[in-house]
N, C-alpha and C positions, 0 to 999 in steps of 0.2 A: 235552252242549251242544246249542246251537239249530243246528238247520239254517239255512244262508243264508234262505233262504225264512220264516222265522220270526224272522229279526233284519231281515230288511228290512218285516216286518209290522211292528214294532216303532217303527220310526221314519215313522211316518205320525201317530203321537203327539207333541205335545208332552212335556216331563218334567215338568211338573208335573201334568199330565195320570195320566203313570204313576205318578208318585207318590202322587196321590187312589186309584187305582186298588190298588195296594200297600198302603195302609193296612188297606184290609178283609180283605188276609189274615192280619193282627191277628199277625203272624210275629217282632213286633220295636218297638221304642219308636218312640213318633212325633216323637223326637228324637236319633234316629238313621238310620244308611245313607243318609246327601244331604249335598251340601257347604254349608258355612257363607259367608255373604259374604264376598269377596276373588278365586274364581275368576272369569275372563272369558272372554269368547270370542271371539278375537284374529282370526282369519280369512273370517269375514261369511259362512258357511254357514249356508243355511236350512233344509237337511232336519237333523234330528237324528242325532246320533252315535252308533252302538249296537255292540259290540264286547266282546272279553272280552281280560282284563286280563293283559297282562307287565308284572310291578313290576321296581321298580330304584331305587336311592338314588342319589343323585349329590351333587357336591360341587366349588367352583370355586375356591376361596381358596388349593391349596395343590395342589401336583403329583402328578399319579398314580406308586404306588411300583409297581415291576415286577411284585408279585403281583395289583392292581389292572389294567391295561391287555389283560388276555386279556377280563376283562370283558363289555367291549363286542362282541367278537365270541359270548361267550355269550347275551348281550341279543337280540343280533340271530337267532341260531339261536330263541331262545324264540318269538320272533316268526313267525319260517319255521316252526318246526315247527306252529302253530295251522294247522287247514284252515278256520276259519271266520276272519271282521275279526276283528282285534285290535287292540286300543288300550296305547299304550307309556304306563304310569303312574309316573311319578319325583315324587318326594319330593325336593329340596333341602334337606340337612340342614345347610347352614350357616347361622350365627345372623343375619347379613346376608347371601342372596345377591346375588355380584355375577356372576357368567356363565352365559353361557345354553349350558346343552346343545346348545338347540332351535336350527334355522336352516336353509336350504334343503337342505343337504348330508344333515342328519338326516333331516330329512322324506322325501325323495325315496327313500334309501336303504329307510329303513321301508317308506315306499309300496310301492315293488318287494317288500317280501318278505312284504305281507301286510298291513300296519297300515294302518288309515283315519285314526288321529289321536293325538295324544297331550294326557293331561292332566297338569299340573305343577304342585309347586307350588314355583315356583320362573321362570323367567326365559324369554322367544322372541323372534326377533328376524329376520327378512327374512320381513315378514310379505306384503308383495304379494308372491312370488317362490312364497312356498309356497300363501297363498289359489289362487292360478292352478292348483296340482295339485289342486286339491279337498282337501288335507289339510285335517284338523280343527287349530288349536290353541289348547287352553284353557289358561291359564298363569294366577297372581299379579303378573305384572309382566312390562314388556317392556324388551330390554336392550340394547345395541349390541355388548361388546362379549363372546369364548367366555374370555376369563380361563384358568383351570384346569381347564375342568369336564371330569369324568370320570366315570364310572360306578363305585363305592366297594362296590356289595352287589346281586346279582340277585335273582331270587323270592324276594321278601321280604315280608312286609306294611308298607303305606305308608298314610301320612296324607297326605289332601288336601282340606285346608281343613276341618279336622273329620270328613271322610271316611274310615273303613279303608279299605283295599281289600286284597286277598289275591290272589295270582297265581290266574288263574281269574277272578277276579269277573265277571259279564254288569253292564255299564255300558252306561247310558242319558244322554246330558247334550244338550244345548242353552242356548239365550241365557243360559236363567235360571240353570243350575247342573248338575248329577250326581246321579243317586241309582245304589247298587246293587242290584242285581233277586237278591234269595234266587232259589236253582237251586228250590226248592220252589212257587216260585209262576214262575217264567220260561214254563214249555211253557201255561199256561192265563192269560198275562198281554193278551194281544192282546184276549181276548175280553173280561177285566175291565175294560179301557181302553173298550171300545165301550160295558159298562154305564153306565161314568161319563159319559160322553159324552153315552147318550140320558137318563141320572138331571136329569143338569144343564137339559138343554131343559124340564124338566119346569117349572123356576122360569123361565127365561130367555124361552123364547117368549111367555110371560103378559106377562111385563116388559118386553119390546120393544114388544110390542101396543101395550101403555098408554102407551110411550115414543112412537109414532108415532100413536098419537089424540089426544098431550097431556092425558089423564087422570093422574091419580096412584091410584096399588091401594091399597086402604086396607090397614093392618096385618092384618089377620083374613087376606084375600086371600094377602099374603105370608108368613105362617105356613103356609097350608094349602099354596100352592104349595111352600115347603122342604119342607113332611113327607110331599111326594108324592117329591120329591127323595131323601130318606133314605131311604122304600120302598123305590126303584128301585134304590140303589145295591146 
């Protein structure tokens, strides 16, 4: 795992940022490890979310049975036992959900033992209450009222919103969505994100120029400017 000090390098990037930066370790499709449209970002944090993954399935339409309800204090140990942030990631496996896990009580709880935020895909609900702890929370929808929901399965692999995610995964998200960081490219990802960064100025500062002399770059211009882009990345 990352040292704190190397996940909070992390989130000085955007994620789509790390994402540009992830591609070129050519590790995996480029239709793959990032969420599809539907997640949000319910809480109005501006620095990014960066954390490693406690999964968990949950469930609201129907009561938790006796062997179910220890559960959530396993949940919660998975959480405490991480010495680095960790992010609570639940799956909603019912075909409409209708209750939210997620809500101040949760939040807070997590907070204390460890977690920065959680992503769901599935329901949150007292969302000024928890914005004000700094928690993160990413959800598919927001809800009023906890229904039944319960915790149904721990370390598990979860989908969210097209997303796997595997107990463990190093998780990146902000406004736009989530990608997960391969452990193979994680400890040298800080410094990929600054390539892209300075690849990109290569097209950008040409094109702001021209933007504030009111010229237009003729096409020849903006080809050469990308394929200095593509060197550099």
């Amino acid at each position: 795992m990352l040292t704190c000090a190397q996940i909070e390098e992390l989130r000085q990037f955007d994620t789509p940022t790390v994402w540009n930066a992830l591609e070129g370790y050519k590790l995996r499709s480029n239709i793959t490890g990032f969420t599809y449209p539907g997640l949000a970002l319910r809480t109005g944090n501006v620095m990014p979310m960066v954390g490693y993954a406690a999964t968990a399935k949950i469930s609201g339409c129907v009561s938790a049975t006796e062997e179910q309800k220890p559960l959530l204090y396993k949940f919660f140990e998975r959480i405490r036992s991480l010495e680095v942030p960790s992010i609570a990631v639940m799956e909603d496996i019912d075909s409409l959900p209708i209750g939210s896990f997620w809500g101040e009580v949760q939040a807070t709880t997590c907070q204390a033992l460890g977690a920065v935020g959680t992503l769901t895909q599935g329901g949150v609900r007292d969302l000024e209450e928890v914005a004000s702890l700094g928690f993160y929370f990413f959800s598919t929808s927001i809800m009023v009222a906890r229904a039944e929901s319960h915790i149904v399965e721990v370390d598990c692999t979860v989908e969210i919103c097209g997303m796997d995610v595997k107990p463990g995964d190093l998780i990146h998200a902000d406004c736009h969505g989530a990608v997960s960081i391969p452990d193979e490219a994680a400890p040298t990802l800080a410094e990929s994100c600054r390539r892209v960064v300075a690849a990109e100025s290569s097209i950008l500062e040409p094109v702001r120029n021209a933007i504030q002399a009111g010229e237009k770059p003729t096409i020849e211009q903006i080809k050469q400017w990308r394929a200095e882009m593509s060197r550099n990345c």
